[in-house]
C-alpha positions as CSV (number, residue, x, y, z in Angstrom):
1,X,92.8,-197.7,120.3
2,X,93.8,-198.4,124.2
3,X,95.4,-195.0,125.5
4,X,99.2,-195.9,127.0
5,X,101.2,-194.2,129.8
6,X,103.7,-192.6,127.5
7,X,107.3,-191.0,128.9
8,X,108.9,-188.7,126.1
9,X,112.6,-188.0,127.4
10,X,113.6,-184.3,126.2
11,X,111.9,-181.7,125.8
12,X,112.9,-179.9,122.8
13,X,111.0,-179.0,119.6
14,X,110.9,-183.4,118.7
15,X,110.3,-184.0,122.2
16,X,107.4,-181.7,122.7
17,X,106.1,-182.1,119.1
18,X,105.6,-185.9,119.4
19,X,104.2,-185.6,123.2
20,X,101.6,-183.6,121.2
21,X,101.0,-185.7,118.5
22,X,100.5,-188.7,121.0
23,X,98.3,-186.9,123.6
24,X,96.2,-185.7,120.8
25,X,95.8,-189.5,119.9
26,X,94.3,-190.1,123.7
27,X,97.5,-191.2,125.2
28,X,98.6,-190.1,128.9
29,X,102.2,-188.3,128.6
30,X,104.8,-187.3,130.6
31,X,107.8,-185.2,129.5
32,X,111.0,-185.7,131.2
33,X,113.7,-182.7,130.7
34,X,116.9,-182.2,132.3
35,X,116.6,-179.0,132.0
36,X,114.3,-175.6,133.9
37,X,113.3,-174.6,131.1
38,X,112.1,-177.2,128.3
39,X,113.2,-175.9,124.6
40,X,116.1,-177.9,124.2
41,X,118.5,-176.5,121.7
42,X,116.1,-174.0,120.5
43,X,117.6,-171.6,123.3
44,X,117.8,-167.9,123.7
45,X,120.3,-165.7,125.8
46,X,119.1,-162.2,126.6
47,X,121.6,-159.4,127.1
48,X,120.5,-155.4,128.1
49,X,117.2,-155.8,126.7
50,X,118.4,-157.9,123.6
51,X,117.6,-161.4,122.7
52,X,119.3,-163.7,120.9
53,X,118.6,-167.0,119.3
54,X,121.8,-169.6,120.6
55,X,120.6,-172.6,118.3
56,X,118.0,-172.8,115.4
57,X,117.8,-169.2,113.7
58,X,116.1,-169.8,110.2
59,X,112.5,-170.7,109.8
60,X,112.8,-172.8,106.6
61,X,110.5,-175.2,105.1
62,X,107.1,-173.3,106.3
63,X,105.2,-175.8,105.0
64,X,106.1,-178.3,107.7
65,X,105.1,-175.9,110.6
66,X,101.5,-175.5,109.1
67,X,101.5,-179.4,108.5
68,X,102.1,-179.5,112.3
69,X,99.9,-177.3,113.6
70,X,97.2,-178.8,111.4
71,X,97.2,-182.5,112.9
72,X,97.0,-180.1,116.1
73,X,93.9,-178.3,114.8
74,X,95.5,-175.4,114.7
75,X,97.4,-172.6,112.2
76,X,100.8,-171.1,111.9
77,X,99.2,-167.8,112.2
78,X,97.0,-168.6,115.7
79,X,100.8,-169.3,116.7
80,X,103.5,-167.2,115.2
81,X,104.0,-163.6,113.6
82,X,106.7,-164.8,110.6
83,X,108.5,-161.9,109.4
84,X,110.5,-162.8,105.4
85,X,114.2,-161.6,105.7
86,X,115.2,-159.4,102.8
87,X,118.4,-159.8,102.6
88,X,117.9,-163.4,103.9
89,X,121.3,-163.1,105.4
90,X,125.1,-161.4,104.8
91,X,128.2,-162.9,103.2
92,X,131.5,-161.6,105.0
93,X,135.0,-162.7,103.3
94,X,138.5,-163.5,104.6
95,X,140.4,-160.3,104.2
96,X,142.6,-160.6,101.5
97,X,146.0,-158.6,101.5
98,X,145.1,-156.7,104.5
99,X,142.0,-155.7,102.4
100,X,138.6,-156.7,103.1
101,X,135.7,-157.7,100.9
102,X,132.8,-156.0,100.1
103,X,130.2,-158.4,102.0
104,X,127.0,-159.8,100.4
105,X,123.4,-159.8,100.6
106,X,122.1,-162.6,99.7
107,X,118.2,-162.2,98.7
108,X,115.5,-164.5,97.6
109,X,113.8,-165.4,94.5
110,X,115.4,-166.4,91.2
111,X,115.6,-162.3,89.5
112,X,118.0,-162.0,93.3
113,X,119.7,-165.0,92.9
114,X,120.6,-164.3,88.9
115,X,121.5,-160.8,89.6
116,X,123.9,-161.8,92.7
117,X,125.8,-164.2,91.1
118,X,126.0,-162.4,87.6
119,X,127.7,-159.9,89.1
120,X,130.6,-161.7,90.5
121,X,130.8,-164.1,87.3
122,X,129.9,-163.4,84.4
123,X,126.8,-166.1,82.4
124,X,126.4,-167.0,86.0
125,X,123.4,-165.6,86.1
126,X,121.9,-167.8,83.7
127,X,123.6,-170.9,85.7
128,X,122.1,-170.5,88.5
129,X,119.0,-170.4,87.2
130,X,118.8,-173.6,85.9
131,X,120.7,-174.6,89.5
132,X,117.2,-173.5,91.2
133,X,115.5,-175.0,89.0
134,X,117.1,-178.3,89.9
135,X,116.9,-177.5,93.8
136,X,113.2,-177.2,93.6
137,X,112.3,-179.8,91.3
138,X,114.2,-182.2,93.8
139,X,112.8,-180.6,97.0
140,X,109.6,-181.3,95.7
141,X,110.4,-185.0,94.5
142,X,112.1,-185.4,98.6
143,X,109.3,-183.6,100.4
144,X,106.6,-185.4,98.1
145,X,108.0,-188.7,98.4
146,X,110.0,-189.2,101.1
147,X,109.6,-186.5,103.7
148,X,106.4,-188.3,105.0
149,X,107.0,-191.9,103.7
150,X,107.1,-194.2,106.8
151,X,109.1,-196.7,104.8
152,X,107.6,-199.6,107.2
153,X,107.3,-202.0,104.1
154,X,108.9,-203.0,101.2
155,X,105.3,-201.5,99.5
156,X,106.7,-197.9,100.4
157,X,110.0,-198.1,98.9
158,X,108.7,-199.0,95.2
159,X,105.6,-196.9,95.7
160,X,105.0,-195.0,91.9
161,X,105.3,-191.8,94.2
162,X,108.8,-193.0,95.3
163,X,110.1,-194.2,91.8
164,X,108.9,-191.4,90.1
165,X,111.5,-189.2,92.4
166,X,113.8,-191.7,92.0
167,X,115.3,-190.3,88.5
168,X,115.6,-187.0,90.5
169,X,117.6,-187.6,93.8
170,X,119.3,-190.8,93.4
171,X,122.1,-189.3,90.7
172,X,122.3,-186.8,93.4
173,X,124.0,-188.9,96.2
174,X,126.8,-190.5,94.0
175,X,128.7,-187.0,93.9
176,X,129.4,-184.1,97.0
177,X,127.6,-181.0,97.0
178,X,131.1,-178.9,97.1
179,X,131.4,-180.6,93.6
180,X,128.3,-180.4,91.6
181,X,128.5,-176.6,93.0
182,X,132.1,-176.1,91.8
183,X,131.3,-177.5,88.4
184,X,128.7,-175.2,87.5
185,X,130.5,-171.6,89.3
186,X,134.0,-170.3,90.2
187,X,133.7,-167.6,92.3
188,X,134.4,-168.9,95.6
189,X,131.9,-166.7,97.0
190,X,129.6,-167.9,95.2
191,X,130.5,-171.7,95.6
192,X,130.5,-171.2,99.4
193,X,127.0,-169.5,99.6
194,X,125.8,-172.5,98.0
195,X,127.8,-174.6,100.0
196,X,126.6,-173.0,103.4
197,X,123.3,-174.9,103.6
198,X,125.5,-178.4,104.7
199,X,127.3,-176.3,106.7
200,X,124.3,-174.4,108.2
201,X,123.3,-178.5,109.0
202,X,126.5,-179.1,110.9
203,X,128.3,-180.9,108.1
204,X,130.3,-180.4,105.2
205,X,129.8,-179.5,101.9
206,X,132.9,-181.5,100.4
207,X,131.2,-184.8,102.5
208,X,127.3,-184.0,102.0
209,X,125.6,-185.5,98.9
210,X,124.3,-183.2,96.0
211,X,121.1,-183.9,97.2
212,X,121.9,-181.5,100.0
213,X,121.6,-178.8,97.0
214,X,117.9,-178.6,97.9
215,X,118.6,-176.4,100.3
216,X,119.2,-173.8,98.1
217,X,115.5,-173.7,97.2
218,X,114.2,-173.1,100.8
219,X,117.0,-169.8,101.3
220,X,117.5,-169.0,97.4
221,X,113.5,-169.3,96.1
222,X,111.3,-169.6,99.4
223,X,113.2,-167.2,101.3
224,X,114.2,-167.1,104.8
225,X,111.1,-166.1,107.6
226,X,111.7,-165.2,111.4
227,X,109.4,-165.5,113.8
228,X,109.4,-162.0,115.8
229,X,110.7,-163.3,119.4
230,X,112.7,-165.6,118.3
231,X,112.7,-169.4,118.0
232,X,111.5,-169.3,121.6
233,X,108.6,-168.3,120.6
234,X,108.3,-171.6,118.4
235,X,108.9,-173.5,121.5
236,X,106.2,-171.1,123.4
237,X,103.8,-172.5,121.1
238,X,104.9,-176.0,121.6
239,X,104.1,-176.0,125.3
240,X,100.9,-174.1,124.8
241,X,99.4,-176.7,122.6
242,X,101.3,-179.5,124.6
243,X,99.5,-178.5,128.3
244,X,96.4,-177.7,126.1
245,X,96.1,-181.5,125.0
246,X,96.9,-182.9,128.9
247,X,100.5,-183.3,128.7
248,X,102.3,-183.3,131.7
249,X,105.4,-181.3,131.8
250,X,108.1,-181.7,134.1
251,X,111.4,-180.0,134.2
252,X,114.8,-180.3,136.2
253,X,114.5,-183.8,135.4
254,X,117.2,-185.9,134.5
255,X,116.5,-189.6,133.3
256,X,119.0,-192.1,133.9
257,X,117.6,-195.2,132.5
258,X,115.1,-196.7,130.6
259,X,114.0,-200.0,132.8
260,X,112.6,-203.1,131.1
261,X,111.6,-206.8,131.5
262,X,111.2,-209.9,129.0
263,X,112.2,-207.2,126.4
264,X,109.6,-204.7,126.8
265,X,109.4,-201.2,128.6
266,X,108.4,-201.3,131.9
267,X,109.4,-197.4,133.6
268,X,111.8,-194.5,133.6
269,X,114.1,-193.5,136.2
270,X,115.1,-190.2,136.4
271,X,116.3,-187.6,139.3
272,X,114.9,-184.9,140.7
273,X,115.9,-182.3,143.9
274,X,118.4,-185.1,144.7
275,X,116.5,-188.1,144.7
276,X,116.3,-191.1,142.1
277,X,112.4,-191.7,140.9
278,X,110.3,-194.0,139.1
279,X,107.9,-193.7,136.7
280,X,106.2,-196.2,135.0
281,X,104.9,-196.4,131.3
282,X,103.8,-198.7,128.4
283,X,106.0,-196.5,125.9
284,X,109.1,-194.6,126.1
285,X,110.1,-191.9,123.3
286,X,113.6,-190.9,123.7
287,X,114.1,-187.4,121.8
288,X,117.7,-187.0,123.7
289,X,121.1,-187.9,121.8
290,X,120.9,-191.5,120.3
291,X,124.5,-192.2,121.5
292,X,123.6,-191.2,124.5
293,X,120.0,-193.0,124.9
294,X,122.0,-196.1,123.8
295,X,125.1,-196.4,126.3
296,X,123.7,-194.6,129.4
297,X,120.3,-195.0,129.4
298,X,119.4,-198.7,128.0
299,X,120.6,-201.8,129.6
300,X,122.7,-204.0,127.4
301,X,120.5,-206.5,126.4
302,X,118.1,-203.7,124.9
303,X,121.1,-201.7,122.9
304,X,121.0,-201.8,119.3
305,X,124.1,-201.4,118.1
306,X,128.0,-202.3,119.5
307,X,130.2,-200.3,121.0
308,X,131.9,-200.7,117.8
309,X,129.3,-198.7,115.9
310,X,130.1,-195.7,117.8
């Protein structure tokens, strides 16, 4: 393999975790971050000796981490001190009447989950049951088949991996997640802490596929795990292992456009204390907005899609 000059624009958790990946691989890299302090939108605000996490909060999906930090030769554990929320998190309700609800803890594993929604509905219990049971056999069929799947030939997408999950998510995507929860319970409470994972996503649960009810396996079954400092402390990690592996890191740094010639890559220009500056490279990883990367940063001629698209 020849080692590139490699410019990764962004420096948040995708950002920083491919600059790893490819300095690991022998590549030269350079991160580019607008930013003084690199993170992204894993950010934290601090307030009379408190700290608080002001973008990702929930450390779901462990399983990815430890995949990380294992192409990086490393653990979880050399990294973080995970702590498993119990209650995973509280349900308030809209006063009703002037008179406000009891909130909810909601806990993991299924004997939590049954007795939760039992007692707001009655044979719920048993419902949700067989929900989780659903939730994890198709977070299983999407992690095992899809998660990784680079999907870079028409091999991958009738692999016996991928139509074996195919029973299993595809029915999934023809109906809303609001719906295939409301069919099954009709407590709203109940509908809406199944519901909350889209939410928790940044969409909607009446406009996110069913699939989306996969999420109720990582809070409901897996549980919910903090790392003890916060998600900064994630990031901390990142640029430990990053610097450890030769990546440069450079902050305050705001690219304005991706230069190229006869359709390939040929520098970054980005400014810094005032001044525009060049940087060349062989590759350029943009982990910054998409709309963004396309309209401001790329020359028409290199743009994907038309303004229409957006």
């Amino acid at each position: 393999m020849t080692a590139s000059r490699v410019v990764v624009i962004g420096g948040g958790v995708s950002g920083l975790a491919t600059a790893c990946l490819l300095a690991r691989d022998g590549h030269q890299v350079t991160v580019l971050d607008k930013n003084s302090e690199l993170g992204g939108r894993a950010g934290a605000w601090s307030q009379d000796g408190f700290t608080f996490d002001t973008g990702p909060s929930w450390y779901l999906m462990p399983e990815v981490f430890e995949h990380f930090y294992r192409m990086m030769g490393t653990t979880t554990s050399d990294h973080l001190d995970l702590v498993s929320l119990q209650p995973g998190y509280r349900v308030y309700g809209e006063p009703l009447d002037g008179a406000r609800e009891v909130p909810i803890d909601v806990r993991s594993g299924a004997d939590s989950a049954a007795a939760l929604f039992e007692g707001r509905e009655r044979g719920a219990g048993d419902r949700i049951r067989r929900y989780l049971t659903s939730a994890t056999t198709t977070y299983r069929a999407a992690v095992g088949s899809f998660l990784y799947n680079p999907f870079s030939s028409w091999r991958d997408f009738v692999s016996p991996q991928v139509l074996r999950a195919v029973p299993a998510v595809v029915p999934l995507l023809t109906r809303s997640l609001w719906s295939f929860a409301a069919r099954r319970f009709g407590d709203a409470r109940l509908r809406q802490v199944l519901g909350y994972p889209a939410v928790f996503l940044g969409t909607s649960p009446f406009e996110a596929p069913a699939l989306y009810h996969l999420m109720s396996h990582m809070d409901l079954m897996d549980g919910v795990k903090y790392p003890r400092g916060g998600f900064r402390s994630f990031v901390g990690s990142l640029v430990e292992i990053a610097r450890e592996n030769g990546v440069e890191l450079v902050t305050d740094s705001d690219v304005v456009s991706i230069t190229s010639a006869k359709g390939s890559v040929r520098s970054v220009e980005y400014e810094r204390d005032g001044h525009v500056q060049r940087m060349d490279a062989d590759i350029v990883v943009s982990a910054i907005d998409e709309h963004h990367t396309e309209t401001a940063l790329l020359g028409e001629s290199d743009r994907s899609y038309s303004p229409k698209r957006w």
